[in-house]
LOKOLTOR-328252 format. One record per residue: y negated, z, x of N, C-alpha, C in turn; residue in three letters. Coordinates in steps of 0.2 Angstrom, whole numbers, padded with zeros to 4 digits, always signed. Each point is the difference from the previous one (the first is absolute). Example, Ala and Ser with C-alpha at 12.3 -4.5 7.8 and 13.67 -1.06 7.14 Angstrom:
residues 2
+0028+0039+0066-0006+0000-0004-0006+0000+0004ALA
-0005-0004-0002-0006+0001+0004-0005+0003-0004SER
This chain:
residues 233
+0195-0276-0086-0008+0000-0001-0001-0006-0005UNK
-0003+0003-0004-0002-0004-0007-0006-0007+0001UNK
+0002-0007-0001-0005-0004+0003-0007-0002-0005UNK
-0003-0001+0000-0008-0001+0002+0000+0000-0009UNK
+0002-0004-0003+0003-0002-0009+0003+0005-0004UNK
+0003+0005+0005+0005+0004-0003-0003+0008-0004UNK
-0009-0001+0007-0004+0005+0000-0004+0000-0007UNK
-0001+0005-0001-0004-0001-0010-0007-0004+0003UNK
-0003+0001+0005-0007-0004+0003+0002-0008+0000UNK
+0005-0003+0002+0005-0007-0002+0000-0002-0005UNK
+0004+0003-0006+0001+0000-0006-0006-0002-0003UNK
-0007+0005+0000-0007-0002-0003-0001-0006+0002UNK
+0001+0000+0008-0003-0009+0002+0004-0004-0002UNK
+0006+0000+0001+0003-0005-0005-0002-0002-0008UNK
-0001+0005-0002+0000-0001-0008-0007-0001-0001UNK
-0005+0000+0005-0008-0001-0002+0002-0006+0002UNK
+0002-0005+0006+0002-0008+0004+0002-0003-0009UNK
+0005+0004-0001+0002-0003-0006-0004-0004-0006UNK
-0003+0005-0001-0005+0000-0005-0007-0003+0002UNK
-0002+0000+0008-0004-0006+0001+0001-0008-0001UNK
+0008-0001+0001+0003-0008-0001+0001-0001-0005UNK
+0002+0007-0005+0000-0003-0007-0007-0003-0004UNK
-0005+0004+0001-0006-0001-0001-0004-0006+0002UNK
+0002-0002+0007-0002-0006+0003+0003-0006-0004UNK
+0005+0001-0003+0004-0005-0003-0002+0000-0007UNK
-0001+0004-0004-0003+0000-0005-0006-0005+0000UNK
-0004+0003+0003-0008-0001+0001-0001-0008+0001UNK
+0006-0003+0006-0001-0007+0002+0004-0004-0007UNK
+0003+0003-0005+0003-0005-0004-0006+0001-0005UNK
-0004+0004-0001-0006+0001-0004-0004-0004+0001UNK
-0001-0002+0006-0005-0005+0005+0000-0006-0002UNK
+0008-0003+0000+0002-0005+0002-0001-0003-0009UNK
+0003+0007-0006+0000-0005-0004-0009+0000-0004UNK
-0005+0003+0003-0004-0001-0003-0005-0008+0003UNK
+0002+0000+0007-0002-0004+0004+0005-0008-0004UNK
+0005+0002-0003+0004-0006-0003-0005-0003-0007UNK
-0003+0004-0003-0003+0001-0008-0007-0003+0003UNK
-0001+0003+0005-0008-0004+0001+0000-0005+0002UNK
+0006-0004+0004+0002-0008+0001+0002-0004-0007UNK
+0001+0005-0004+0001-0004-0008-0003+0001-0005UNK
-0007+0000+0005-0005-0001-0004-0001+0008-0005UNK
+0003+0005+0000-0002+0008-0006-0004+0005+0002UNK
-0005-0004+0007-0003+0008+0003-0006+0002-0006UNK
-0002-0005-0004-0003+0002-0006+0005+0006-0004UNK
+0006-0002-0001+0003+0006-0002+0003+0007+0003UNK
+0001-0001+0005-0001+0005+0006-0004+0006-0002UNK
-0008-0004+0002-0006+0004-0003-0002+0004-0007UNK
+0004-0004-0005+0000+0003-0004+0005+0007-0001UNK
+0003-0002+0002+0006+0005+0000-0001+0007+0005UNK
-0002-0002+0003-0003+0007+0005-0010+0001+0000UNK
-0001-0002-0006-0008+0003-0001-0002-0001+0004UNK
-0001-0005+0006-0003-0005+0005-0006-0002-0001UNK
-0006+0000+0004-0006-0004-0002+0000-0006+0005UNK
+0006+0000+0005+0002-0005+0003-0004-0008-0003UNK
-0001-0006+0002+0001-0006-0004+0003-0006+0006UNK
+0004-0003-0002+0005-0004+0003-0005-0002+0007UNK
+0002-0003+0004-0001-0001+0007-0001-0008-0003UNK
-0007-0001+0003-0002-0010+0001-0002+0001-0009UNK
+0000+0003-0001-0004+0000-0010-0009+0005+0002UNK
+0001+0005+0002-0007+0003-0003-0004-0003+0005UNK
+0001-0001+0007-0005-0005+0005+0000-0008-0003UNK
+0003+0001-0004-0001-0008-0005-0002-0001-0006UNK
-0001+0007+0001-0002+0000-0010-0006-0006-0004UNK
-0004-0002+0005-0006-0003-0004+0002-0008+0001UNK
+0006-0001+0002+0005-0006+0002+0001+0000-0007UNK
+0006+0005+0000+0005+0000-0005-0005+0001-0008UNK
-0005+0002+0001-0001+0002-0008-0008-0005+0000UNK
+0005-0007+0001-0005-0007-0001-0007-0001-0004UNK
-0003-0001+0001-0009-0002-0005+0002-0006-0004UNK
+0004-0002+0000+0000-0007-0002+0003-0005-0004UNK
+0006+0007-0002+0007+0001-0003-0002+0003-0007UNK
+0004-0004-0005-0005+0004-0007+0005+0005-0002UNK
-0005+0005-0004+0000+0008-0001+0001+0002-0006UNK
+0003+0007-0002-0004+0002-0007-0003+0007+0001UNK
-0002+0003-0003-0002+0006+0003-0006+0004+0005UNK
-0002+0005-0001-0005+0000+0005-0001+0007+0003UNK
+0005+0003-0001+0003+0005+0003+0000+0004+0006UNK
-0002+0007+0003-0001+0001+0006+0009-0002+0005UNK
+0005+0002-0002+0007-0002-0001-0001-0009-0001UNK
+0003-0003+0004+0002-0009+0003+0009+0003+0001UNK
+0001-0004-0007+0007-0005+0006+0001-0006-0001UNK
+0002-0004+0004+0001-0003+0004+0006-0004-0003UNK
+0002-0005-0006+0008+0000+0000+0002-0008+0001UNK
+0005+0000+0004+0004-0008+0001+0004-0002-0004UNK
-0001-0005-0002+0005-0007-0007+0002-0004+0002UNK
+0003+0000-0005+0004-0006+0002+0004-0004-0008UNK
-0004-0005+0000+0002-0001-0008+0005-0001-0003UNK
+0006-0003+0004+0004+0000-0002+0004+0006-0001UNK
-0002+0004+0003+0005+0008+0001-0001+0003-0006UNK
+0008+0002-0003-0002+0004-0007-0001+0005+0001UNK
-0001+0005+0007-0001+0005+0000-0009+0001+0002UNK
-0004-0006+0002-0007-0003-0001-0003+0002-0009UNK
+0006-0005-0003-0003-0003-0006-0001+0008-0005UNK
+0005+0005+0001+0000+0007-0003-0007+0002+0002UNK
+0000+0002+0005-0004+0004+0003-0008-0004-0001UNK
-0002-0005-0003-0006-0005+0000-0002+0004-0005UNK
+0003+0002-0006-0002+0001-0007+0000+0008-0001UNK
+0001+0002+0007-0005+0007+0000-0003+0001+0002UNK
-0002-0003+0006-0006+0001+0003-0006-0002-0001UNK
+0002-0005-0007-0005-0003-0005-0003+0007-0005UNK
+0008+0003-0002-0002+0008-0003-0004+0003+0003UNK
+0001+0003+0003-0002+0005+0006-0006-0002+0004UNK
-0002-0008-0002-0007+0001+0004-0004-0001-0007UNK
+0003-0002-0006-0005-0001-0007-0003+0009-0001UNK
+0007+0005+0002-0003+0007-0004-0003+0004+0006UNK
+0003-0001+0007-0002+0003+0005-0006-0003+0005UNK
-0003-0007-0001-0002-0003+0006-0006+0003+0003UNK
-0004+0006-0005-0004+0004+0006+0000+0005+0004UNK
+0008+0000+0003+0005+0004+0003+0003-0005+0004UNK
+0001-0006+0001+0003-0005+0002+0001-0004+0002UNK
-0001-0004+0007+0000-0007-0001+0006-0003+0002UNK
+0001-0005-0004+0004-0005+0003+0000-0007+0003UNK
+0001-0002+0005+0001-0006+0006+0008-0005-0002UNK
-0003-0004-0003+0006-0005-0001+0003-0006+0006UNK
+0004+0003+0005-0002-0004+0004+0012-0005+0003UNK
+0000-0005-0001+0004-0005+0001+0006+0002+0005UNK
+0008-0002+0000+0004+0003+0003+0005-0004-0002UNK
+0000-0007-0002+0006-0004-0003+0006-0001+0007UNK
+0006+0003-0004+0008+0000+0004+0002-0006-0002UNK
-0004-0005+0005+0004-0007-0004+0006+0000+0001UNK
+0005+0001+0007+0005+0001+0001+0006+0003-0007UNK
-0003+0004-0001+0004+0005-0006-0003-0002-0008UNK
-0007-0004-0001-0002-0003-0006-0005-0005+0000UNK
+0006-0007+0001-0003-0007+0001-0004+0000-0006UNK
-0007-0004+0004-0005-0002-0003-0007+0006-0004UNK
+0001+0005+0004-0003+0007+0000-0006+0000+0003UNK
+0001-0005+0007-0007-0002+0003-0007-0005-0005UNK
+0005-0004-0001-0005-0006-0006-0003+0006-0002UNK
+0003+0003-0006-0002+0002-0006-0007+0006+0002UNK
+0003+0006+0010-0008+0000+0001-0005-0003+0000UNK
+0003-0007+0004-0007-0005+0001-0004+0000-0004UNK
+0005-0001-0007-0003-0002-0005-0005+0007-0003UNK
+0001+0004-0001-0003+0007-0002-0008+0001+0004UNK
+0003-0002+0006-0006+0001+0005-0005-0005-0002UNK
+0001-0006-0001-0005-0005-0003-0003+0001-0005UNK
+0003+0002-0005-0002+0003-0006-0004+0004+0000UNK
-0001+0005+0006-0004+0006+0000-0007-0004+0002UNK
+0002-0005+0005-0006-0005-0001-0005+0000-0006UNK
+0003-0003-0004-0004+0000-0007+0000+0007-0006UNK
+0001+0006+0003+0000+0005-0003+0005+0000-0005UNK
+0003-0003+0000+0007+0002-0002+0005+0001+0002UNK
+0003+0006+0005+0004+0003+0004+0005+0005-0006UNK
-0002+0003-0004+0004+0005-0004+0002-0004-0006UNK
-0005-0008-0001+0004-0002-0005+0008-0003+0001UNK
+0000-0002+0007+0004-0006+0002+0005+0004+0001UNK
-0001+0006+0004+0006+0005+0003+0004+0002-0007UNK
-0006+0001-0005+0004+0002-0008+0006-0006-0001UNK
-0004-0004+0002+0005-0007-0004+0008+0000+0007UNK
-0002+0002+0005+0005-0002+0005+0007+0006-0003UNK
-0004+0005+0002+0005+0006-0002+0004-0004-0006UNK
-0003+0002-0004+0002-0003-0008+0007-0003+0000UNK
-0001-0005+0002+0004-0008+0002+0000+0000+0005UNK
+0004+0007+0003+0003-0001+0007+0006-0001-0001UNK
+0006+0000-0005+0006-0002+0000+0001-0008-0001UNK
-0006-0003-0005-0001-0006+0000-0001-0004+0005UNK
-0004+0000+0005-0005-0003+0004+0006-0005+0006UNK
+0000-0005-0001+0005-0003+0007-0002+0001+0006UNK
+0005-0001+0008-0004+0003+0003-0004-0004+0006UNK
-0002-0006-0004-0003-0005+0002-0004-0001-0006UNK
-0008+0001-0002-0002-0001-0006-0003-0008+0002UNK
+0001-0005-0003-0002-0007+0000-0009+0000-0003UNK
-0003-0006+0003-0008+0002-0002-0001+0000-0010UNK
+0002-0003-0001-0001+0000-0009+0003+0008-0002UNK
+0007+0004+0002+0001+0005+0000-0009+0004+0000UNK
+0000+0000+0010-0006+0003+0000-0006-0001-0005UNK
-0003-0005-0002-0004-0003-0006+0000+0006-0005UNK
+0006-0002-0002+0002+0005-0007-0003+0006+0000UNK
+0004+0005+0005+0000+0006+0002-0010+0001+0001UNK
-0001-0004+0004-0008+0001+0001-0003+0000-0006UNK
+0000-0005-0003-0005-0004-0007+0001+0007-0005UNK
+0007+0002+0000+0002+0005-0006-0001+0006+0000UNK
-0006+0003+0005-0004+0004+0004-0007-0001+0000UNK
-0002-0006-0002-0006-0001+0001-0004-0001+0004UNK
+0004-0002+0005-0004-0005+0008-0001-0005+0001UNK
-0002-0003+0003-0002-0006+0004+0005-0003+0001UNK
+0006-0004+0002+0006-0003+0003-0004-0002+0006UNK
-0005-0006-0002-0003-0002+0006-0001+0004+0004UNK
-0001+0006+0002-0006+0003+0004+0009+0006+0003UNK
+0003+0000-0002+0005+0006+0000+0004-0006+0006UNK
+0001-0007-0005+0004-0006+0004-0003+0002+0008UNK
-0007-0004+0000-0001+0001+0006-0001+0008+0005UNK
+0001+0004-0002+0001+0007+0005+0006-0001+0002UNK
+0004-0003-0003+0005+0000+0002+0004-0005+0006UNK
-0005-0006-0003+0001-0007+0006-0003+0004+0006UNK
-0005+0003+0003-0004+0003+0002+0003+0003+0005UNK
+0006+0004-0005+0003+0006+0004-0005+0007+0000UNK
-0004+0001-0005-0005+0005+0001+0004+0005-0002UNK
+0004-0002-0005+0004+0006-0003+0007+0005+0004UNK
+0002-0008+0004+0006+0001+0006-0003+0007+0006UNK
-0005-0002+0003-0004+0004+0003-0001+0006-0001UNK
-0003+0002-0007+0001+0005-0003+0005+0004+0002UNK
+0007-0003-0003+0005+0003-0002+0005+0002+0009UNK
-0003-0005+0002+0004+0003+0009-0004+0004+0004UNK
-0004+0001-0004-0006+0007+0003+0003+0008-0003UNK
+0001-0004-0006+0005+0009-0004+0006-0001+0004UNK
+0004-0005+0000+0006-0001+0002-0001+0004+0007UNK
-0002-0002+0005-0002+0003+0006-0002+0007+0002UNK
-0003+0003-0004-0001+0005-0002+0008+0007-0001UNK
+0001-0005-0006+0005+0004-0004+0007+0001+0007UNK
+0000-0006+0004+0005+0001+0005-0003+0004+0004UNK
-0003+0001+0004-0005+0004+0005-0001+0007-0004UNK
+0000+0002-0002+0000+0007-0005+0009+0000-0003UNK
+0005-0001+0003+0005+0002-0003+0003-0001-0005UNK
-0002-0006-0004+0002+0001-0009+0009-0005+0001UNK
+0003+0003-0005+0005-0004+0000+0004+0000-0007UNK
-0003+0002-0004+0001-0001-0008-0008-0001-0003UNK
+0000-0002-0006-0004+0000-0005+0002+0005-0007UNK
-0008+0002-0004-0004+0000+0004+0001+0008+0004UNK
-0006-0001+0005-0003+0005+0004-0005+0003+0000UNK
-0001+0005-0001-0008+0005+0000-0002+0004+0006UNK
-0005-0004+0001-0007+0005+0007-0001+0004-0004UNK
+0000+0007-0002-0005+0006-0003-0005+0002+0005UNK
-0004-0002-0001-0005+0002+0005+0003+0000+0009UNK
+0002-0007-0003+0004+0001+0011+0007+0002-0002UNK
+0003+0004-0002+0005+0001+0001+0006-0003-0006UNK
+0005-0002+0005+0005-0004-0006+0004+0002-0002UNK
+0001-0003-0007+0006+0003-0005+0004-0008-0002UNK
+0007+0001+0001+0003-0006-0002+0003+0001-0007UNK
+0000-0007-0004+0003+0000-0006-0004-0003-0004UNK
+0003+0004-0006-0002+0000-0010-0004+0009+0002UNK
-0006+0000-0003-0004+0007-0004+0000+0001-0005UNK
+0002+0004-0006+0002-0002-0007-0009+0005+0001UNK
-0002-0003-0009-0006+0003-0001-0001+0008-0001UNK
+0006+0002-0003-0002+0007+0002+0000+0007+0007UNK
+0002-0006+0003-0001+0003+0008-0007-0001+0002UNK
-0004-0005+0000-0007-0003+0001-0001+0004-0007UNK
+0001+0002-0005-0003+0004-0002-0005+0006+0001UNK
+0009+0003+0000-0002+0007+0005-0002+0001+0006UNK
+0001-0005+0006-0004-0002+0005-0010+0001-0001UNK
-0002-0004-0005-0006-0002-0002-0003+0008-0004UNK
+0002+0001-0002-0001+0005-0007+0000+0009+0007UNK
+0001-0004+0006-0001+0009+0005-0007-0003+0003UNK
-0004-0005+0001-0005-0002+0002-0005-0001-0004UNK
């Protein structure tokens, strides 16, 4: 007598078992690697990749956190991003000079939030140079200084001594005294551990990084993507 396996009704069940474990195995290495991508920080690209209206987890219930009143802008756009620098970063310094683009031809499509994220560890002397920026913004000079920072980010030591600062100020048209003191102050420091703290609590782990309306995009955006991004709105 034929056993239980042998039976064509056996056969079906086995090979449907089969197909439920193959499937199961499937499914959880699908799982597991998208669960690995959202821990390194790419559920922004995730989203993108599967037409997602999803936005990262701890971002849209923080949106009015993250996309600061106090932080200088260009732009005035129904579209806000949101993006993190870091001065010494030369993948910052590329990406400055289009969103300078992009907000000159787009900015009533778009805003933009300049907001601090110095990797001292990976580019000594990156925090000064926010301080310094942040003060600046003090006297309305935030896009002049950040030009001159970018500029002379290969030059810049990663210790700027006060006369350095002097220069770098006076040569922009500010105050020294008044930029000196934000500094002594630590108003500028504060500033900058509020971005900083932010950018760690939101996931960020390169520069720069863009919130598009809440939802992240890590890297470089070259202009013709924000081009054609802008130009469907």
């Amino acid at each position: 007598m034929a056993r239980w396996y042998q039976k064509w009704w056996g056969v079906i069940l086995i090979a449907i078992g089969s197909i439920s474990v193959l499937f199961a195995i499937v499914l959880s290495a699908m799982i597991f690697s998208y669960w690995r991508q959202i821990k390194q920080g790419k559920g922004g690209e995730l989203a993108k990749k599967f037409n997602l209206s999803v936005e990262n987890s701890g971002v849209a219930e923080n949106r009015k956190e993250l996309e600061s009143s106090d932080d200088p802008y260009l732009g005035a756009g129904k579209y806000t991003a949101v993006v993190f620098i870091d001065y010494k970063c030369s993948a910052s310094k590329e990406e400055w000079s289009v969103i300078k683009q992009v907000a000159e031809r787009y900015g009533d499509k778009i805003k933009f939030i300049i907001r601090d994220l110095p990797f001292e560890s990976l580019h000594p002397g990156a925090t000064q140079l926010s301080e310094i920026a942040s003060c600046a913004d003090a006297q309305g000079g935030f896009w002049a200084m950040s030009d001159l920072l970018f500029d002379k980010q290969g030059e810049l030591a990663a210790n700027l001594s006060e006369s350095e600062i002097k220069t770098i100020t006076e040569s922009v048209g500010l105050n020294y005294a008044k930029l000196d003191e934000c500094l002594q102050t630590q108003k500028g420091k504060v500033e900058v551990n509020r971005d900083y703290a932010d950018g760690f609590r939101f996931g960020i782990t390169k520069t720069p990084t863009f919130f598009i309306n809440a939802v992240k995009t890590e890297g470089n955006i070259q202009f013709d993507a924000w081009k054609k991004f802008l130009q469907k709105i």
